[in-house]
mmCIF file as Biopython writes it, N, C-alpha, C and O atoms, coordinates in Angstrom:
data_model
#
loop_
_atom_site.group_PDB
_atom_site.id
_atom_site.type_symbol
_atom_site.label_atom_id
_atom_site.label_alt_id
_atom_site.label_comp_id
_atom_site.label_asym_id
_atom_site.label_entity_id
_atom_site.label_seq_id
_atom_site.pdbx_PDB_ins_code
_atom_site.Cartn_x
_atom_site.Cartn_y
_atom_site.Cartn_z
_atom_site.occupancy
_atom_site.B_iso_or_equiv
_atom_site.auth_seq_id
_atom_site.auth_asym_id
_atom_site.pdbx_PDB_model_num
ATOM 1   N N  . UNK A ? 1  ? 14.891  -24.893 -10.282 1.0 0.0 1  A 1 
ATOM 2   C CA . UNK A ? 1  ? 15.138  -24.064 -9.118  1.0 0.0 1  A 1 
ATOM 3   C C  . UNK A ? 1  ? 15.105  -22.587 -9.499  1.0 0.0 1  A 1 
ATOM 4   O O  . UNK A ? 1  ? 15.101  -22.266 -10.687 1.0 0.0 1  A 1 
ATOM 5   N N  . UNK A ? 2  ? 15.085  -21.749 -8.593  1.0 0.0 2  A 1 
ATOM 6   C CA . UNK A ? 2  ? 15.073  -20.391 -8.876  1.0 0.0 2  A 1 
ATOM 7   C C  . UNK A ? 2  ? 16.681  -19.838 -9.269  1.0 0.0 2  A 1 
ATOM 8   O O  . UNK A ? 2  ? 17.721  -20.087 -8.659  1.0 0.0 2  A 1 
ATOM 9   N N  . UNK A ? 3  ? 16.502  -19.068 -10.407 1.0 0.0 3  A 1 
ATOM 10  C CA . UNK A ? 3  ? 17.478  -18.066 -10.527 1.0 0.0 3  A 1 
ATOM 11  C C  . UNK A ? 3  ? 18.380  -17.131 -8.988  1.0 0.0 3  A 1 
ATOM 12  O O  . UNK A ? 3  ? 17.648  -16.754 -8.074  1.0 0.0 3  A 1 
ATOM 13  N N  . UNK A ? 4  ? 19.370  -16.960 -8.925  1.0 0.0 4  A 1 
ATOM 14  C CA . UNK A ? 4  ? 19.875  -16.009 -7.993  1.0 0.0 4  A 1 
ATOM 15  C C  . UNK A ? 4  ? 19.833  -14.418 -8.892  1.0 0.0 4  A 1 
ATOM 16  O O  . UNK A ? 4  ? 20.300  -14.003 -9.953  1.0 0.0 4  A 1 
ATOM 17  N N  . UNK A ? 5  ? 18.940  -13.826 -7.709  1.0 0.0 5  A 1 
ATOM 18  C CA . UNK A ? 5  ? 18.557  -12.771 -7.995  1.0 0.0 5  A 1 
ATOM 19  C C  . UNK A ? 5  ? 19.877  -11.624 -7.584  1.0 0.0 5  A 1 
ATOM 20  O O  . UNK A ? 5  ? 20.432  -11.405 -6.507  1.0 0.0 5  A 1 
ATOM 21  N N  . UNK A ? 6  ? 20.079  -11.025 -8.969  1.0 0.0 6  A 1 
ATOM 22  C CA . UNK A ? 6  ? 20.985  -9.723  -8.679  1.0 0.0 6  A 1 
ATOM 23  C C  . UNK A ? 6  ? 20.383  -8.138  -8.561  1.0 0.0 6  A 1 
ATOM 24  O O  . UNK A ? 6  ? 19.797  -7.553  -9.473  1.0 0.0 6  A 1 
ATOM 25  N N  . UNK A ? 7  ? 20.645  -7.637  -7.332  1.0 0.0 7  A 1 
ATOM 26  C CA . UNK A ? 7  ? 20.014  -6.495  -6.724  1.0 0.0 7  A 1 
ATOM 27  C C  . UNK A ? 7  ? 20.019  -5.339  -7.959  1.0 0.0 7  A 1 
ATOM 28  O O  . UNK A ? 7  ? 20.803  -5.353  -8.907  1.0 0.0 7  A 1 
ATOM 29  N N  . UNK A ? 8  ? 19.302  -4.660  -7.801  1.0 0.0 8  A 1 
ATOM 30  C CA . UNK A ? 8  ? 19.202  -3.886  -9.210  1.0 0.0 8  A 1 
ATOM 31  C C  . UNK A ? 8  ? 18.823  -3.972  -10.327 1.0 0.0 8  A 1 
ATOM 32  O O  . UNK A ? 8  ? 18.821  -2.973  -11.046 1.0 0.0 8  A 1 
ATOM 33  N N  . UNK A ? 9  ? 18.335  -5.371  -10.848 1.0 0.0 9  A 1 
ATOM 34  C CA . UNK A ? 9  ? 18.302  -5.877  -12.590 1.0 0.0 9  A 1 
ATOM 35  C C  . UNK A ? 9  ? 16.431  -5.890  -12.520 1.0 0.0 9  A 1 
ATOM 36  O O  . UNK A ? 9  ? 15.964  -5.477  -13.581 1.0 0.0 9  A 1 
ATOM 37  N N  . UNK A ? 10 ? 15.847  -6.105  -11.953 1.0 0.0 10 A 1 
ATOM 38  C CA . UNK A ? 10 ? 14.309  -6.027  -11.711 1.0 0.0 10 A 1 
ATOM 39  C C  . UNK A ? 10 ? 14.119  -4.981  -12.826 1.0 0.0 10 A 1 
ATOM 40  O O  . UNK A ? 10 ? 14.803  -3.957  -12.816 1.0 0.0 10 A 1 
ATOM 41  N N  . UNK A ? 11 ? 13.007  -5.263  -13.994 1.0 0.0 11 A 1 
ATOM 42  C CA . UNK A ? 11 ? 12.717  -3.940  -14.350 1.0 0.0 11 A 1 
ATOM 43  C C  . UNK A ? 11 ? 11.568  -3.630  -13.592 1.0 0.0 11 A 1 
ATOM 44  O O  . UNK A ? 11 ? 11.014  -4.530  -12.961 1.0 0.0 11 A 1 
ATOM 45  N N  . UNK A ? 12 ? 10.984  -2.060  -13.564 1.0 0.0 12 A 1 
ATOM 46  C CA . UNK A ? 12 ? 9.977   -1.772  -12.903 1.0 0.0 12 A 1 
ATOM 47  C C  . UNK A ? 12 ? 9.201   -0.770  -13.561 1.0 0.0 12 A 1 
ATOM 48  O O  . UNK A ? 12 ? 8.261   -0.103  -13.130 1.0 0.0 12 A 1 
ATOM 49  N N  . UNK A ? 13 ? 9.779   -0.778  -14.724 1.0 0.0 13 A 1 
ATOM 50  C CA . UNK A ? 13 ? 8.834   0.127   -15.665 1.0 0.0 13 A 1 
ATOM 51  C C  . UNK A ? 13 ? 7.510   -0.100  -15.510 1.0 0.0 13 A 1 
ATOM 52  O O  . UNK A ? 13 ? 6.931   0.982   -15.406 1.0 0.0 13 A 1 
ATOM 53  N N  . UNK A ? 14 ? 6.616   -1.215  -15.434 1.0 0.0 14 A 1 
ATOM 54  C CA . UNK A ? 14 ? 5.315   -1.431  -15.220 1.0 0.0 14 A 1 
ATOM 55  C C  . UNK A ? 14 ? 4.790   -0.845  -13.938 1.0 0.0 14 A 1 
ATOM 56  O O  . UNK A ? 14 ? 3.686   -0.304  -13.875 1.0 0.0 14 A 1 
ATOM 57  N N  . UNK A ? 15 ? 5.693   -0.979  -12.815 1.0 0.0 15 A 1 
ATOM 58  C CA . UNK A ? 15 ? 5.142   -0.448  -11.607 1.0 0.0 15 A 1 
ATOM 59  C C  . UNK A ? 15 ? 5.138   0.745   -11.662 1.0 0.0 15 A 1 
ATOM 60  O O  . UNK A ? 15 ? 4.176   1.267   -11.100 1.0 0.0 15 A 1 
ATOM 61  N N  . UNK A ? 16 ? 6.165   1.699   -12.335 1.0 0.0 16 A 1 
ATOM 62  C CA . UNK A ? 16 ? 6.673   3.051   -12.655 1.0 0.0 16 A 1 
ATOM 63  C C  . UNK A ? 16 ? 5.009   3.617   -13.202 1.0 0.0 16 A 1 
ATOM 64  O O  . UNK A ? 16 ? 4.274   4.388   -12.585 1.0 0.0 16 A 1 
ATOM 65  N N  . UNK A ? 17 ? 4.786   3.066   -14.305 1.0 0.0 17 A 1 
ATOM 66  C CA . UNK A ? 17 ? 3.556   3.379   -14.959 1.0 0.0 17 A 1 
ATOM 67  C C  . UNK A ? 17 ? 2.508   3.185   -14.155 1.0 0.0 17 A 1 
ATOM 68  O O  . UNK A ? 17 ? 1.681   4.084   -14.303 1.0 0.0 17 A 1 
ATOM 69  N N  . UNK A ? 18 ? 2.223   2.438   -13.418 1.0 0.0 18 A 1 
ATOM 70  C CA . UNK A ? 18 ? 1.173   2.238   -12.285 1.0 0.0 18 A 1 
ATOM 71  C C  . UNK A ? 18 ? 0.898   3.237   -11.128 1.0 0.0 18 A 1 
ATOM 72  O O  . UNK A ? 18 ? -0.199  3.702   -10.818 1.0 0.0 18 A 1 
ATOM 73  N N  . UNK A ? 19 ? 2.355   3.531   -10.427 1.0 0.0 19 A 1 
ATOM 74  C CA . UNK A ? 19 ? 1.850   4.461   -9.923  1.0 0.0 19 A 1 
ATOM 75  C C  . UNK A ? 19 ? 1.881   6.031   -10.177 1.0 0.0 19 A 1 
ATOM 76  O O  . UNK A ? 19 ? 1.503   6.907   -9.400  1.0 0.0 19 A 1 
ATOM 77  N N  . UNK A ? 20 ? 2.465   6.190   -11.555 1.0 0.0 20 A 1 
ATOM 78  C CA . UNK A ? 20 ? 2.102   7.367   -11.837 1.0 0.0 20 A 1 
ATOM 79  C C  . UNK A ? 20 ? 0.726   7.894   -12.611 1.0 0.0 20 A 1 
ATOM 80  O O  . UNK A ? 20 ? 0.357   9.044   -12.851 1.0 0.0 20 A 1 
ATOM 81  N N  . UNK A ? 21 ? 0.016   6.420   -12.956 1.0 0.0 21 A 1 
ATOM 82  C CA . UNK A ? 21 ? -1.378  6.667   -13.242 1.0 0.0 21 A 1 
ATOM 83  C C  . UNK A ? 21 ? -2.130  6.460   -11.773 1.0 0.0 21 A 1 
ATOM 84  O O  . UNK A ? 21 ? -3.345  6.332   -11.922 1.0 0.0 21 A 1 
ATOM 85  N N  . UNK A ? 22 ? -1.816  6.416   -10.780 1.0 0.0 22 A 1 
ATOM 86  C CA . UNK A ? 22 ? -2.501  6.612   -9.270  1.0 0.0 22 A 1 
ATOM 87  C C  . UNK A ? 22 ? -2.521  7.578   -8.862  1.0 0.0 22 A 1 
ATOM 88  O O  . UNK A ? 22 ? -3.578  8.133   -8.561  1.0 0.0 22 A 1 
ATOM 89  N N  . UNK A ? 23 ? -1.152  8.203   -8.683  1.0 0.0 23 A 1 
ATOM 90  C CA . UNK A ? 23 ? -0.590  9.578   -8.638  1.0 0.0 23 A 1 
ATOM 91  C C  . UNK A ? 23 ? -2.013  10.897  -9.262  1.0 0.0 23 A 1 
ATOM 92  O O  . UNK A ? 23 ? -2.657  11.828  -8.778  1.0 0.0 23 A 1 
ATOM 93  N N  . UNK A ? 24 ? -1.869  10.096  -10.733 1.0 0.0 24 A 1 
ATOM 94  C CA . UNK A ? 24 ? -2.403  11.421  -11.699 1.0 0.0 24 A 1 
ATOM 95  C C  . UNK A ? 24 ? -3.854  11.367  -10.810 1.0 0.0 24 A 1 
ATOM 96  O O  . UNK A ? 24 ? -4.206  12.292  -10.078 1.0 0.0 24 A 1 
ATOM 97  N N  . UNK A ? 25 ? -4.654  10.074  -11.017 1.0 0.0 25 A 1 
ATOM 98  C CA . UNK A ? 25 ? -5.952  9.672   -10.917 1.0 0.0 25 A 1 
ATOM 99  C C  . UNK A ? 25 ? -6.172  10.953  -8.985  1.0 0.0 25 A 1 
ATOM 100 O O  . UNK A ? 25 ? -6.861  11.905  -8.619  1.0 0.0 25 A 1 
ATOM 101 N N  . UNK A ? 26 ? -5.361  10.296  -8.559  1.0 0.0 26 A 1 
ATOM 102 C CA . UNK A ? 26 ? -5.753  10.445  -6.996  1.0 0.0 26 A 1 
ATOM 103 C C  . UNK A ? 26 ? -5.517  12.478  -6.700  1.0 0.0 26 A 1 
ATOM 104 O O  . UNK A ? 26 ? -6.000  12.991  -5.690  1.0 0.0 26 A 1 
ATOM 105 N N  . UNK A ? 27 ? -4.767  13.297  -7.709  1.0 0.0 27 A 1 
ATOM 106 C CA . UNK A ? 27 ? -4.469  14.560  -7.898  1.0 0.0 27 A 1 
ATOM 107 C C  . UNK A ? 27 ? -5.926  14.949  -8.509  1.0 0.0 27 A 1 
ATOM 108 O O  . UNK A ? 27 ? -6.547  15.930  -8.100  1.0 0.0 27 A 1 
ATOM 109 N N  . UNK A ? 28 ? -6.332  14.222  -9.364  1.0 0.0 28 A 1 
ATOM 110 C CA . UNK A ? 28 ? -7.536  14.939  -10.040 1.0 0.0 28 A 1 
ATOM 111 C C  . UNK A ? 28 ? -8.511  14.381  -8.986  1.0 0.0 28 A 1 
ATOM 112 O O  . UNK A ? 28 ? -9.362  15.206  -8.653  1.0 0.0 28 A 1 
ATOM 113 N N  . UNK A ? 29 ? -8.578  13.404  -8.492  1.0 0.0 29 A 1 
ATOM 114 C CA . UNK A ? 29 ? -10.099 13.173  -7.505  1.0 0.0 29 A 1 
ATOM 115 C C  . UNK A ? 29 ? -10.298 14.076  -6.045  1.0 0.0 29 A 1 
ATOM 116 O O  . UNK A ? 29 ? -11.342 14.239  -5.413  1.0 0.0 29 A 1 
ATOM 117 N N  . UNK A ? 30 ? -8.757  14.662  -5.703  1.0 0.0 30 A 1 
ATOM 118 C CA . UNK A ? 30 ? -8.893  15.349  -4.916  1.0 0.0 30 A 1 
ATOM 119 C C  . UNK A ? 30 ? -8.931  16.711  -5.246  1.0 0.0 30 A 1 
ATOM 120 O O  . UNK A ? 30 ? -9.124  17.494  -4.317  1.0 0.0 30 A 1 
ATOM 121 N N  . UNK A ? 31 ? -8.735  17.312  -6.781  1.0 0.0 31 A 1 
ATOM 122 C CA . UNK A ? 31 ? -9.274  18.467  -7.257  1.0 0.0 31 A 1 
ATOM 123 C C  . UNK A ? 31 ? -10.770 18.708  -7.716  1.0 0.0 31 A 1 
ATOM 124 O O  . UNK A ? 31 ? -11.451 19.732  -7.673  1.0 0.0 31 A 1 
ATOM 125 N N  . UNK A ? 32 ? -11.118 17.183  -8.257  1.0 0.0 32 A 1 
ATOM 126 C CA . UNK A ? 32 ? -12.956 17.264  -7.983  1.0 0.0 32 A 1 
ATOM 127 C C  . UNK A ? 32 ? -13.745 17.679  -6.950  1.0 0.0 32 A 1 
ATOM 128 O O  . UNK A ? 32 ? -14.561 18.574  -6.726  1.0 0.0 32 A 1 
ATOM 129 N N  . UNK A ? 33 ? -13.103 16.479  -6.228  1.0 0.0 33 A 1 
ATOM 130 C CA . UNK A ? 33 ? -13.942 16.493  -4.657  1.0 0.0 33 A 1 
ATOM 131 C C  . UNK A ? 33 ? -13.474 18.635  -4.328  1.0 0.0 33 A 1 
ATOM 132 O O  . UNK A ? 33 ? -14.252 19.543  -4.621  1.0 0.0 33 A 1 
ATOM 133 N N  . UNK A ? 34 ? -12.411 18.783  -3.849  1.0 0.0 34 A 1 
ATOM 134 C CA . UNK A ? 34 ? -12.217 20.330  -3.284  1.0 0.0 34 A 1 
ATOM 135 C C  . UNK A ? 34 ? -13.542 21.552  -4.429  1.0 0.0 34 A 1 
ATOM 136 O O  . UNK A ? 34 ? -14.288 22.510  -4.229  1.0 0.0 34 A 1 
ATOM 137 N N  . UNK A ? 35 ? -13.237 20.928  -5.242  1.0 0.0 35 A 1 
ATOM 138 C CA . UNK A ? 35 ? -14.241 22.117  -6.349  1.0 0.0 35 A 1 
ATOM 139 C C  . UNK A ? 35 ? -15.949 21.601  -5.852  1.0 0.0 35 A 1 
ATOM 140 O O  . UNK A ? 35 ? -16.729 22.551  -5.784  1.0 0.0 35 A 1 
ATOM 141 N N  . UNK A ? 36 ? -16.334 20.707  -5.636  1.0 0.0 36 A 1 
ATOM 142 C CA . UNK A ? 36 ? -17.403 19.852  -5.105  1.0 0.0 36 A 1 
ATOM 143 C C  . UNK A ? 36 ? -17.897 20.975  -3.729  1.0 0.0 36 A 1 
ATOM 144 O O  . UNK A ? 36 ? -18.774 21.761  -3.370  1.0 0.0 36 A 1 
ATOM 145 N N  . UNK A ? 37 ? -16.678 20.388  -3.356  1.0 0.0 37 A 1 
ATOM 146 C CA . UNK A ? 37 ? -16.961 21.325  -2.071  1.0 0.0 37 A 1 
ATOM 147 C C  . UNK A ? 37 ? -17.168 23.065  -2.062  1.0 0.0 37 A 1 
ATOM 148 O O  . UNK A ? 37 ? -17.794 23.792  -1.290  1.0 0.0 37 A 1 
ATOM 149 N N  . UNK A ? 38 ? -16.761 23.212  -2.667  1.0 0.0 38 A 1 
ATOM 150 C CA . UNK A ? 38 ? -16.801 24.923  -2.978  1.0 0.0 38 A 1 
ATOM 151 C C  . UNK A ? 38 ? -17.734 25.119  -3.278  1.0 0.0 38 A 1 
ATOM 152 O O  . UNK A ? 38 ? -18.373 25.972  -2.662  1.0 0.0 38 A 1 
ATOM 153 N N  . UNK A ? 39 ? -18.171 24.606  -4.108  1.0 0.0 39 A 1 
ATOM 154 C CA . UNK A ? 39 ? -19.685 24.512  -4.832  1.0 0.0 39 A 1 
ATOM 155 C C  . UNK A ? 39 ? -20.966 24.644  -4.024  1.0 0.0 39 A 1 
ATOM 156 O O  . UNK A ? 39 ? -21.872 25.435  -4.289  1.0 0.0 39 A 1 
ATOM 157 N N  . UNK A ? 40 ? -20.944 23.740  -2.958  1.0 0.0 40 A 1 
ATOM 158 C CA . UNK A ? 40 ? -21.854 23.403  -2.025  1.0 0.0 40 A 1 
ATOM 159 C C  . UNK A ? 40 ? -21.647 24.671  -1.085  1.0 0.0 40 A 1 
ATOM 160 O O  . UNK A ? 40 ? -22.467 25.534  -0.771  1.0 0.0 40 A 1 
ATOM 161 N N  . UNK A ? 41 ? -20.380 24.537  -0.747  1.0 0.0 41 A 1 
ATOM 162 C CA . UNK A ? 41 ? -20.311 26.042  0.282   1.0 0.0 41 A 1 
ATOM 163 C C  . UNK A ? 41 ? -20.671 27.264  -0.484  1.0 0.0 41 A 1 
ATOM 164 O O  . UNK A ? 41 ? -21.141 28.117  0.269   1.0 0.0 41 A 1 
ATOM 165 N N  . UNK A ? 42 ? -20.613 27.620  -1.666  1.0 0.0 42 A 1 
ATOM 166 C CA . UNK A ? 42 ? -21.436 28.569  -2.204  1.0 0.0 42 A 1 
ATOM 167 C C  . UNK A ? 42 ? -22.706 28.675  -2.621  1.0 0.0 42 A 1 
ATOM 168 O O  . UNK A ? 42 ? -23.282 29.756  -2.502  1.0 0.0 42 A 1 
ATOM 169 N N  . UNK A ? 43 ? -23.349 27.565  -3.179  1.0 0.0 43 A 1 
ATOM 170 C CA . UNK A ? 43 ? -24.813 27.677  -3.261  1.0 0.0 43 A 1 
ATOM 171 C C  . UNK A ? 43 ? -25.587 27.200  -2.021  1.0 0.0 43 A 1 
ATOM 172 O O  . UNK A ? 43 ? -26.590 27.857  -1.743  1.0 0.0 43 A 1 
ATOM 173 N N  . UNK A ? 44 ? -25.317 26.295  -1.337  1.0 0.0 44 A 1 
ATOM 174 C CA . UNK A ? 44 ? -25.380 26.184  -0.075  1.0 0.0 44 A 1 
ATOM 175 C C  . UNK A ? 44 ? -25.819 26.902  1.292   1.0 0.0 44 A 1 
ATOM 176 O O  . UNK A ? 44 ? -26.737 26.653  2.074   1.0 0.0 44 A 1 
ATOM 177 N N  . UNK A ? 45 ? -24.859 27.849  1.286   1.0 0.0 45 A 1 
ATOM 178 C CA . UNK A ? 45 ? -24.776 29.119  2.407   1.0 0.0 45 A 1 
ATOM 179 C C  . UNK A ? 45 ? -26.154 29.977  2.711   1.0 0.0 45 A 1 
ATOM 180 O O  . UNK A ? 45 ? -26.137 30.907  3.518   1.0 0.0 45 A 1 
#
């Protein structure tokens, strides 16, 4: 049978690490893409 689960004891270090490599990933793809764009609006124009 299942264990009774006590609120709080979960570790979540793995998820911790997960989404702070999403975090990082999704900060830099939206500093690509914005520089992308600049780019185009300057040679572009």
């Amino acid at each position: 049978m299942m264990e009774d689960h006590v609120h709080g004891t979960m570790d979540t270090s793995t998820q911790e690490k997960t989404f702070e490599g999403f975090v990082k990933f999704s900060a830099r793809a939206v500093i690509a893409f914005l520089v992308v764009l600049l780019l185009l609006a300057m040679f572009n124009a």
